[in-house]
C-alpha positions in Angstrom: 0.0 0.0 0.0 1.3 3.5 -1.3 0.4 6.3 1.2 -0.8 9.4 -1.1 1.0 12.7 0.4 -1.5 15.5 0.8 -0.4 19.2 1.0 -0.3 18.9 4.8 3.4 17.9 5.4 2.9 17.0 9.2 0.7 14.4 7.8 3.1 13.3 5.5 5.8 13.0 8.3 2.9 11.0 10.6 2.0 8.8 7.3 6.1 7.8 6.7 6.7 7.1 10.1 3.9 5.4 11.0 4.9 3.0 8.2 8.3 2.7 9.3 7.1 1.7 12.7 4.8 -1.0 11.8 8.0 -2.7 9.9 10.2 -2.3 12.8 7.9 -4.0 15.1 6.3 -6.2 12.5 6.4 -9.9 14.5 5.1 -11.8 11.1 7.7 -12.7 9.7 5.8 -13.5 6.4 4.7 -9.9 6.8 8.3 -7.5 7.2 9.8 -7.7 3.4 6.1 -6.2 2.4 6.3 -4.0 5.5 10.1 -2.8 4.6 8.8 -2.0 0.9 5.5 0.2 2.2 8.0 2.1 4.2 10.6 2.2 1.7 8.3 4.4 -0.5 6.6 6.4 1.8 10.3 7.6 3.0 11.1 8.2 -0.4 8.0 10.3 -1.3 9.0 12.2 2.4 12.6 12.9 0.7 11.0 13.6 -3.3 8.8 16.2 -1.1 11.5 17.9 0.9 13.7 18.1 -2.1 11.1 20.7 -3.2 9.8 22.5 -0.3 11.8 25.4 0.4 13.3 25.6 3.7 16.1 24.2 6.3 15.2 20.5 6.7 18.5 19.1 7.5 17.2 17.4 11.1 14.7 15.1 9.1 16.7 14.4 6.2 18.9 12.7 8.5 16.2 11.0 10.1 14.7 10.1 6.7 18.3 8.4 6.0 18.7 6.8 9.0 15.5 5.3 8.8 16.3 4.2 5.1 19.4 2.5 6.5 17.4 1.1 9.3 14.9 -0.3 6.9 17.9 -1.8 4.9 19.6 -3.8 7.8 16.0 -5.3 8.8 15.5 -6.3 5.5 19.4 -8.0 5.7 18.1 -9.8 8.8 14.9 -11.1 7.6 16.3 -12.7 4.4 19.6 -14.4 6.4 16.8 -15.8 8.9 14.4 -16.8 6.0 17.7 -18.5 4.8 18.4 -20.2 7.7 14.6 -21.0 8.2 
């Protein structure tokens, strides 16, 4: 599921991290790759939209990458234990 970014960018931030959340705490495992991918692209829209909004956004930015790189070592972890499995 794609989350479609209204004008209101607080929503936007809620909609992302909402997203991210339910991957990180996703206890399905069958669930997390699809999980990892929703958040993916919401973070991604997050980061298209901030590219273009004017203003100082360095704070999130760094979140927003952080949380990419997050997403990519839980994704790591669940295909080495699907592996294993």
């Amino acid at each position: 599921m794609r989350t479609v970014q209204s004008g209101n960018p607080m929503k936007a931030n809620v909609s992302w991290h909402a997203l991210y959340e339910a991957a990180l705490y996703e206890t399905d495992r069958e669930k997390v790759p699809e999980r990892i991918s929703q958040a993916e692209l919401a973070i991604l829209d997050r980061i298209r939209e901030l590219f273009v909004t004017s203003g100082d956004h360095i704070e999130e930015q760094q979140f927003l990458d952080d949380a990419l790189y997050a997403l990519q070592a839980l994704r790591s972890c669940a295909i080495t234990e699907m592996k294993a499995a």
